[in-house]
N, C-alpha and C positions, 0 to 999 in steps of 0.2 A: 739593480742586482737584488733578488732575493734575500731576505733578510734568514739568518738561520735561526732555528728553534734554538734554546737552549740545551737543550740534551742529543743536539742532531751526532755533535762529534762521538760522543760517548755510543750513540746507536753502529758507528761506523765503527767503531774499535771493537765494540760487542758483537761485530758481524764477522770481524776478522779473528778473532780469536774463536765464533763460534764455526769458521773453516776449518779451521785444524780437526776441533774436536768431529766437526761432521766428516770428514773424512775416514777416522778411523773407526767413530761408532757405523757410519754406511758401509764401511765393507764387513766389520764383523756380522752387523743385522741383516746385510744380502749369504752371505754364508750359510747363518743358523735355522733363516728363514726358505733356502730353498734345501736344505737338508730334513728337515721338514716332511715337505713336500715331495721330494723325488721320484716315487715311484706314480705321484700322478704326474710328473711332466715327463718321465718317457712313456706313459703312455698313450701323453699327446700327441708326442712325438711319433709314434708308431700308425697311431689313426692318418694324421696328418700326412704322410708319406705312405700310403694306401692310394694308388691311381685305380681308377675306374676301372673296375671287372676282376683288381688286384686284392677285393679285403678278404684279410687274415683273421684279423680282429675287430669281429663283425657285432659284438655285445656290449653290453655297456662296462662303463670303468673299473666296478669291482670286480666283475667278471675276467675283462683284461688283466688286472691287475693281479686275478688269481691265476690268472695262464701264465704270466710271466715268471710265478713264483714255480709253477707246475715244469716250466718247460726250462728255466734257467735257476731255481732256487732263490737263496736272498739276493743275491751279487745280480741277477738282473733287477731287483727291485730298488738296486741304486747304480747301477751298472751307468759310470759317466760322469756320477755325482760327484766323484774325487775332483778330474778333472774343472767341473761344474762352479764345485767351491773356489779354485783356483782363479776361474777366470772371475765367478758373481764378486770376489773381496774386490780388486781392481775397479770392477765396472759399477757396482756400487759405490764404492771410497769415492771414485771420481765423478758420478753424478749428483750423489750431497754435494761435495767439493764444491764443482762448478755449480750449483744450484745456488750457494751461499756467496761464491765469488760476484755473479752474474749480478747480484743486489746494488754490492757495490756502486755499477754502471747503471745499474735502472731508479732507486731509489732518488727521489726527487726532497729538494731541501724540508718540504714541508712534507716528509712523506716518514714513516717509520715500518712499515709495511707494505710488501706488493700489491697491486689492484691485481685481478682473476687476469684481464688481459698483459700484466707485465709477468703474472706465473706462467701461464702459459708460452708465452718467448720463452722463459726464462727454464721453461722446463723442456720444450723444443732443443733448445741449446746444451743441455748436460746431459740431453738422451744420445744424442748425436756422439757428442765427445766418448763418451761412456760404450758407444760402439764401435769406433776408428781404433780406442784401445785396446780394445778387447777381442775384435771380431775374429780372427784366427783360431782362438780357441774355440769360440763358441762354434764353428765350423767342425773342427774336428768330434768335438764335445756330440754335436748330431750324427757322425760319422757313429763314432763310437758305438752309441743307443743305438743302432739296428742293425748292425754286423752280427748276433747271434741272437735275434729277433728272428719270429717264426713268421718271417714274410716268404712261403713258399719258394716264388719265383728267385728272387734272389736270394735265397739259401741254398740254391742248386749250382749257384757261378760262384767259385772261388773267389769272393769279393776283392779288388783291387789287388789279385794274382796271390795271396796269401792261403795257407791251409789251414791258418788261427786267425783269429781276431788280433790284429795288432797292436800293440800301445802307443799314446800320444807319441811319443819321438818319430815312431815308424810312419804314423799315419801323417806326421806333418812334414816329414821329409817326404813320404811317398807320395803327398801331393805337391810339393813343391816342385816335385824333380819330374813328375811325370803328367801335371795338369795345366804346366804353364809358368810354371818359376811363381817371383813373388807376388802378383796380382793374382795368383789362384787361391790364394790365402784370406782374399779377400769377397771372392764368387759371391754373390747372391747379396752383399753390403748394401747396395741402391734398393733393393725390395725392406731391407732389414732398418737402415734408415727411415723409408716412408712409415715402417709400422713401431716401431721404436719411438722416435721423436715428438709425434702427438701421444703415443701411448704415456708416456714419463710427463708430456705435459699436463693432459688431462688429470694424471693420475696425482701429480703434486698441488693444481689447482685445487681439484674437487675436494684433496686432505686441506689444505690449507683453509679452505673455504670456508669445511665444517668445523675445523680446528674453533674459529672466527667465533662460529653461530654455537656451539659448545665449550665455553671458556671452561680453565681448570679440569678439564678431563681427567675423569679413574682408570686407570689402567683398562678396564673392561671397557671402557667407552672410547680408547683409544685403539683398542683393538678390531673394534665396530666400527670406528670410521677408516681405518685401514684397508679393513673387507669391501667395502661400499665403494672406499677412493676406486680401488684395485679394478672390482671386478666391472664398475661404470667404463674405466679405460678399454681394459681388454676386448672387452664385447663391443665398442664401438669399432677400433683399431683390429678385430680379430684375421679378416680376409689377408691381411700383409703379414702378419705373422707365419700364416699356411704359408705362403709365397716365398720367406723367406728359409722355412726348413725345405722345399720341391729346389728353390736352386742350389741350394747348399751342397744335395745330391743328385743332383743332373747328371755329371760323368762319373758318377761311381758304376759300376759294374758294366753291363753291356744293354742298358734304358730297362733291366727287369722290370723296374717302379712303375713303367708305362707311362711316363710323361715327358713330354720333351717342351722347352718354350724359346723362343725368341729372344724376347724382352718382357717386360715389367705387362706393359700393353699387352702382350700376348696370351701370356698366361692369365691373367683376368678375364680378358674374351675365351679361350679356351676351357678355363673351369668354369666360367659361367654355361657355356652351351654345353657340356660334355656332363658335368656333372651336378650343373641346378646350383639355385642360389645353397641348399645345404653342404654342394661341396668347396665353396667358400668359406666355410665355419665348420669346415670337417677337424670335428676335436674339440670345439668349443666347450663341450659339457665337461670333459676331461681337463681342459685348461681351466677352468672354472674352481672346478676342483680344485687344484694346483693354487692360482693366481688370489682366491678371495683369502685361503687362509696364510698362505705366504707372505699378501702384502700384511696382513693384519698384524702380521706375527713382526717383521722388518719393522712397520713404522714405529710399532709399539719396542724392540729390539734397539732401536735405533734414536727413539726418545728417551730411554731408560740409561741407555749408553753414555749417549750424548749428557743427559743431565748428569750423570756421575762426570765423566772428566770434565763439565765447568764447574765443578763445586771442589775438585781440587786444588 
């Protein structure tokens, strides 16, 4: 049997009281961090749900971003984000959470820190979690973003038989009762999972890594490695993320969007041949946008947090 370090148990007790604290500091930092940010992630979102022969919003992100203000005011330039905030506290809280539980079980006697390969499980595993909780909302939440979004074609159909833009209750009963009961709530999860689960892993690695290789970090160098963790995730994992805003609205209106898919398979072969490798990463630059300064803003939100309530 392994002999234990001296200070193994004290590391295991420091992991579990630092659960607590990263649960609540991770949902407030996912909150503040994509509030932020909002008006560049519906305009991901807008790009991203653009099929072939369908773009609206054909300019780059300021530009969009000044059409949105032009064509809906400020309320489209967080148009969602209420919602947004609601689900990011949850899906946050519980991917610190689990990120710090997962230690627990991977942490080896002589060990006081993850290896890059046990972050990696271990951030696979609370992305995962982080979505099963949450994904209903985040469903609607896309819903939301382009119901009085200037996508021609479906601004002409009374989207999902309404003469207004519904609010979450409407929208999550009106897909429950009319898209399939309770697994409609969950549409597009399998695509959202595949870009989720490496995305959160990378993303915690790559901070943790540099955490490692920049001891005692300044607030400014925390927020620098945030960006970096972030945006290295994203752009690797970005094809799955397109995939999982196209299923999310598959049966909204009558296929205005111009896409229809199969499966997971399908739609990769489809946007590949129909719209080129750039309509794989349609929105990238917009989520970029969005993802470098949000993570920066989160890890740094959430270290700051977090070290307040352990010095309580």
């Amino acid at each position: 049997m392994t002999e234990l370090l001296p200070n193994y148990d004290q590391t295991i007790l420091f992991i579990k009281k630092d659960s607590s604290a990263s649960f609540i500091s991770g949902g407030f930092a996912g909150a503040i961090s994509r509030t932020v940010v909002s008006p560049f992630e519906r305009a991901k979102i807008l790009y991203q749900l653009q099929g072939p022969g369908h773009a609206t919003y054909k300019h780059g992100i300021f530009q969009t971003i000044a059409q949105m203000w032009k064509d809906e005011g400020i309320k489209g330039l967080f148009r969602g984000n209420g919602l947004n905030c609601i689900r990011i506290f949850p899906y946050s809280a519980v991917q610190f959470y689990v990120y710090q539980k997962i230690k627990l079980y991977l942490l080896k006697p002589d060990q006081f820190e993850l290896n890059n390969y046990q972050r990696l499980i271990a951030g696979g595993i609370c992305g995962t979690a982080s979505v099963v909780v949450t994904y209903p909302l985040d469903l609607v939440r896309t819903r939301l973003s382009i119901q009085t979004a200037n996508l021609s074609k479906l601004k002409k159909s009374k989207i999902d038989a309404f003469e207004k833009p519904p609010g979450f209750i409407k929208s999550l009963i009106h897909i429950y009762q009319n898209e399939g009961g309770f697994w409609s709530l969950y549409r597009g999860i399998w695509p959202t999972t595949l870009g989720v689960a490496p995305y959160v892993a990378i993303n915690f690695a790559v901070y943790e890594q540099l955490k490692e290789l920049i001891p005692n970090s300044s607030s400014t160098t925390k927020l620098l490695l945030g960006a970096i963790a972030g945006g290295v995730a994203q752009t690797l994992t970005y094809p799955f993320d397109l995939l999982r805003r196209r299923f999310q609205v598959l049966t909204m209106g009558q296929n205005e969007l111009g896409f229809k898919y199969t499966s997971v398979g399908d739609a990769l072969v489809t946007i590949f041949k129909t719209e080129g490798i750039k309509g794989a990463y349609k929105g990238l630059t917009a989520n970029l946008f969005k993802v470098i300064p949000s993570m920066a803003v989160s890890w740094w939100s959430y270290e700051l947090i977090k070290t307040a309530i352990m010095e309580l």
